[in-house]
N, C-alpha and C positions, 0 to 999 in steps of 0.2 A: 559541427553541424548540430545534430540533436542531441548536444550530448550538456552535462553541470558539471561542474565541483564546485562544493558550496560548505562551507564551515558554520558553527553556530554556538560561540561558548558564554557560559553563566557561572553564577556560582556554585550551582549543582551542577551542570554536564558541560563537558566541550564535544561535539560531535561534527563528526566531516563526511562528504557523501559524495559520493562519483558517480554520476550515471550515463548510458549511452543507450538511449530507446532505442537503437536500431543494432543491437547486440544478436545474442546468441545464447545470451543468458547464462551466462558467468558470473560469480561472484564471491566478495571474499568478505563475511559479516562479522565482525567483533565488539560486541557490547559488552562483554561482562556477564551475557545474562545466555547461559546455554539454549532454552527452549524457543526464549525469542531469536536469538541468530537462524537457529532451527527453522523456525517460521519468514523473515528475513529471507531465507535462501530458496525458501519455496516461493516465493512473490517475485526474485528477482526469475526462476529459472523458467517460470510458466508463465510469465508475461515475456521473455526473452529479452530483456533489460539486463544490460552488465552493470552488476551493481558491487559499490564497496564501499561498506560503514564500517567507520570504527568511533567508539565513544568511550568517556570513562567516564561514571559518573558518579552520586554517592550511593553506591549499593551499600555502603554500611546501616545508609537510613531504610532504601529500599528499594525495590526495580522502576518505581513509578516515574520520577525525573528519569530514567535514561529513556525507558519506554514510551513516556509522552515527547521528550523532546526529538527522538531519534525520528520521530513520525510528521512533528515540525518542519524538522531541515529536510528531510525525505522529501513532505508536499512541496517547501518550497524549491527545491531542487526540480521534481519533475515540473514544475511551472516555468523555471527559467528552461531547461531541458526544448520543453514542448515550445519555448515562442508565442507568433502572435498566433498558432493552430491553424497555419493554412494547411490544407493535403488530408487532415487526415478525419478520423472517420465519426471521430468526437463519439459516439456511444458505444457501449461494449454490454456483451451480457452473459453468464454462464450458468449452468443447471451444473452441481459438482456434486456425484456420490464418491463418497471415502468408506468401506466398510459402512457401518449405521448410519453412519450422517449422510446427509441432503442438503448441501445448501447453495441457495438461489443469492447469486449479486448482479444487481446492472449501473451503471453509473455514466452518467455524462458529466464528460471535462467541459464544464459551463462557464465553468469562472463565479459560480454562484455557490459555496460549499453548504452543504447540507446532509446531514448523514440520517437514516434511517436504519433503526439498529434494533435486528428482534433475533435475538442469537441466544437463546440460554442456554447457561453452560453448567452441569449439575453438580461439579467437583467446584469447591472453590481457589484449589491449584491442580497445577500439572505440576507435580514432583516441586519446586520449590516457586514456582512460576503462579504469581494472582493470576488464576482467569479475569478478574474484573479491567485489568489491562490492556486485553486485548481491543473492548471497544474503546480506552483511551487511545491508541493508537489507532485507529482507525476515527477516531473523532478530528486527529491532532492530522491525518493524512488528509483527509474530505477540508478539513479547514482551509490548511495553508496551502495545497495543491486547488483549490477551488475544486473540489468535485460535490457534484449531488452523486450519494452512495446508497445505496439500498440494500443490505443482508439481511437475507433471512435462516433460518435453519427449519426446513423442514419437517428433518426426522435427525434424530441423535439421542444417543445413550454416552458415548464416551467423551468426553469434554477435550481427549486431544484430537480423536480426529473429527470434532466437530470444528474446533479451531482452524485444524490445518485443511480442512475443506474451502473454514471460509477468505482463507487468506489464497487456495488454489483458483475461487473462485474470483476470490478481487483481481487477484493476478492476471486469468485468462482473460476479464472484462477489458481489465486495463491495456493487453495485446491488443484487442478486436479495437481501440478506441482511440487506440496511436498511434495505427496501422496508418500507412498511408493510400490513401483512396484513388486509384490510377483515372477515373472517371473525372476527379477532380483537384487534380495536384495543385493547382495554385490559387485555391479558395477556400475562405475561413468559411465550414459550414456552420452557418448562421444567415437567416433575411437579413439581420441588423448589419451585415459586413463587418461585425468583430467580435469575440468572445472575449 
C-alpha cells in the first residue's frame, strides 16, 4: 500500500530504505555514522513511519556521501511511498521545544522541492558528527522527496538539541502531511487534480 524499498548505489554509497507511512514508528537505522542513525530514529518514530536504512559508505573520506545520499534515497522513497497523494493532507506543521531549542518546520509534499533553512548551529560537531550536514540532508530530502521545507530555529544554545528538535520537528510536519484526510480519501489535494 503506502509503503517503498528502494536501493541507490555509487561509488561512494550503496544505500537501501524501507518505508511504511502508515506504521507505528519503528525502526532499524545503520549508517555508519552514530549521531545521525540517532537522528534517523527520531524522524522515523515521530512521524510514525517504520523505517529501515542501512548504508556503507566512504566514512574513511567523511560522513558527507553517506549523509547526503542517505537523504536521496530517503526522499525518493517517501515519493514512490506516498503515490499520486490522493487521501492525504499534503501540509504539515510543528512548533518543537527540546530543552533551549525552538524550532519551527512546516512543509508541503508539492512535488515542487524547496527548502528553506535558517538553523544555526553554534558547535561545529556533535561529538564526531559535521553540524554542516545536517542541512545537506535536509536539502537532499526537500529535493528528491519534492517538498517545500521551512526550518527554523528560534531559540538554541546547544547544537544537539537544536538538531534533534529540528529533525522532531520535520518529523511531526511530515505525520500531520501524510496523514490520511477522512473528509477526503480519494482526492489529490490540489485545484490542479495532481501533485
Amino acid at each position: 500500500m503506502r509503503r517503498a524499498n528502494l536501493s541507490r548505489k555509487t561509488a561512494e554509497t550503496e544505500i537501501a530504505v524501507t518505508l511504511d507511512l502508515d506504521g507505528t514508528g519503528t525502526y532499524d537505522n545503520r549508517t555508519g555514522v552514530g549521531f545521525f542513525d540517532h537522528m534517523l530514529d527520531q524522524l522515523a518514530r515521530h512521524a510514525l513511519i517504520d523505517m529501515t536504512i542501512t548504508a556503507t559508505g566512504d566514512l574513511h573520506v567523511d560522513d558527507h556521501h553517506t549523509v547526503e545520499d542517505t537523504g536521496i534515497t530517503l526522499g525518493q522513497a517517501l515519493t514512490q511511498a506516498v503515490g499520486d497523494k490522493r487521501g492525504i493532507r499534503r501540509y504539515g506543521s510543528c512548533l518543537l521545544p527540546m530543552d533551549d531549542a525552538l524550532v519551527r518546520a512546516s512543509l508541503d509534499l508539492s512535488g515542487r522541492p524547496y527548502l528553506v533553512w535558517n538553523v544555526p548551529l553554534p558547535a561545529a560537531k556533535i561529538g564526531s558528527f559535521d553540524t554542516e550536514l545536517v542541512r545537506e540532508f535536509f536539502q537532499a530530502l526537500s529535493t528528491h522527496g519534492g517538498i517545500t521545507l521551512h526550518v527554523e530555529a528560534l531559540a538554541g544554545l546547544n547544537s544537539h538539541h537544536i538538531t534533534e528538535a529540528a529533525f522532531k520537528a520535520v518529523a511531526r510536519s511530515l505525520r500531520d502531511a501524510l496523514e490520511l484526510d477522512p473528509r477526503r480519501t480519494d482526492a489529490v489535494p490540489s485545484t490542479k487534480g495532481s501533485l
